[in-house]
C-alpha positions as CSV (number, residue, x, y, z in Angstrom):
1,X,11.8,-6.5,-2.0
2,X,8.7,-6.7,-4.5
3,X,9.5,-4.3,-7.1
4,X,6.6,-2.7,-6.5
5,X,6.9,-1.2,-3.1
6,X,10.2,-0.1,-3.9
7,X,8.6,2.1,-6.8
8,X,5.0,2.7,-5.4
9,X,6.1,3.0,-1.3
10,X,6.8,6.7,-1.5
11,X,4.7,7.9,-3.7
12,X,2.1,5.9,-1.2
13,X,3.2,7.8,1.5
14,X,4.7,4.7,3.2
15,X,8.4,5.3,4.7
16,X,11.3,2.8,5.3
17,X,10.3,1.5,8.7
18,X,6.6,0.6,7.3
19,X,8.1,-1.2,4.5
20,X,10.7,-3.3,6.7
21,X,7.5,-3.7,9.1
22,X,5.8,-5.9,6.4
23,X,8.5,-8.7,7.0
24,X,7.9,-8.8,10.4
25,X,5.0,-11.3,11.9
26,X,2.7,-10.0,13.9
27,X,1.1,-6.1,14.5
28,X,3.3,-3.2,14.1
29,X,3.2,0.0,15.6
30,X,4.1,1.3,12.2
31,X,0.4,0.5,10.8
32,X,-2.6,2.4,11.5
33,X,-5.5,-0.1,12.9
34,X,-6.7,0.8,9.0
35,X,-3.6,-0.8,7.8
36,X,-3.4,-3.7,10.3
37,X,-7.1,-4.6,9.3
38,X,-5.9,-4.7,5.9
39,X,-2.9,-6.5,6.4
40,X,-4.7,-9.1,8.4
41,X,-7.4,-9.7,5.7
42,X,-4.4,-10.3,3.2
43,X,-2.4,-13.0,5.6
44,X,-5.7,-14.6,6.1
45,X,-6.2,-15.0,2.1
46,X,-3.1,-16.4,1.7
47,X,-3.1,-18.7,4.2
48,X,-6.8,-19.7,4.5
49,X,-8.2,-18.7,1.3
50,X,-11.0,-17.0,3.2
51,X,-11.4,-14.4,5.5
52,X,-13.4,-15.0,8.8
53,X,-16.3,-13.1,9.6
54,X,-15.2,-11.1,12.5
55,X,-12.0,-9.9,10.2
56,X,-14.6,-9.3,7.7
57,X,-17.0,-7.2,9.8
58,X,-13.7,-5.1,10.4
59,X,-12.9,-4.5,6.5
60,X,-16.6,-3.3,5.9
61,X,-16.2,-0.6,8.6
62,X,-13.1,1.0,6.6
63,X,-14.1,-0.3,2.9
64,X,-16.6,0.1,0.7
65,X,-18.0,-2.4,-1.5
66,X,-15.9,-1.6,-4.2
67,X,-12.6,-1.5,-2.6
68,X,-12.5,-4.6,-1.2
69,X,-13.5,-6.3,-4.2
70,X,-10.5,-4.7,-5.8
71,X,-8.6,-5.8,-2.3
72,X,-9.9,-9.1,-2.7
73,X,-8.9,-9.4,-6.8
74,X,-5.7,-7.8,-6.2
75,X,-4.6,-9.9,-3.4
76,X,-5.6,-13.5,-6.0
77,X,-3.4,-11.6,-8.6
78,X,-0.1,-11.4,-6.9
79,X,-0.6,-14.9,-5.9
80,X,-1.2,-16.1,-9.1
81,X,2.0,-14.0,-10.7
82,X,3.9,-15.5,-7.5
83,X,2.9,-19.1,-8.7
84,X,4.3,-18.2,-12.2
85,X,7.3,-16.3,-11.1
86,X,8.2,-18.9,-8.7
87,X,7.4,-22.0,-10.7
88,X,9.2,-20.1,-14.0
89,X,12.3,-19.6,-11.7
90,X,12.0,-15.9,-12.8
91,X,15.1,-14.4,-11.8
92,X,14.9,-11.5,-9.1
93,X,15.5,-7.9,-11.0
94,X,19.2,-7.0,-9.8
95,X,18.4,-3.7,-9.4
96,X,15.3,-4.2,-6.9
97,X,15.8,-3.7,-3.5
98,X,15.4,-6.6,-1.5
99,X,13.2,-7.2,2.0
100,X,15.9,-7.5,4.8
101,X,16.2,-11.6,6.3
102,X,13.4,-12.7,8.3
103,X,14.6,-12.4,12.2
């Protein structure tokens, strides 16, 4: 599991089952419609590099201007440090917890 939901997930408020929900594909009943929006926008940047304008007309309503810039930034940084972790061959932290296997 990224290192950083196992430090930050609590302290976000997010429980067990919301973190095991991000492996899943697909909505979860875990996720507010807030959270699915979000989600959504971040599977479409990684897999399209772009976010269609319907998806986008949904961030606005919850975002402002200035958080989904930092959405937007944040989401290109993890892939970039993914692209150097995973190119490096960085070695997983022993101690993280791990997302369970993909079902």
């Amino acid at each position: 599991m990224g290192v950083h939901v196992a430090f930050f997930a609590e302290r976000a408020g997010i429980d067990a089952a919301a973190v095991e929900a991000t492996t899943r594909v697909g909505p979860s009943p875990e996720w507010s419609d807030r959270d699915r929006t979000l989600i959504a926008v971040v599977d479409s940047l990684h897999e399209h590099a772009d976010v269609p304008d319907a998806l986008w007309a949904a961030l606005r309503v919850e975002w402002s201007d200035e958080q989904i810039l930092e959405i937007l930034v944040l989401a290109g940084w993890y892939h970039s440090i993914a692209y150097v972790a995973n190119t490096l061959r960085v070695p997983l932290e022993p101690w993280a917890a791990r997302f369970p296997e993909a079902k």
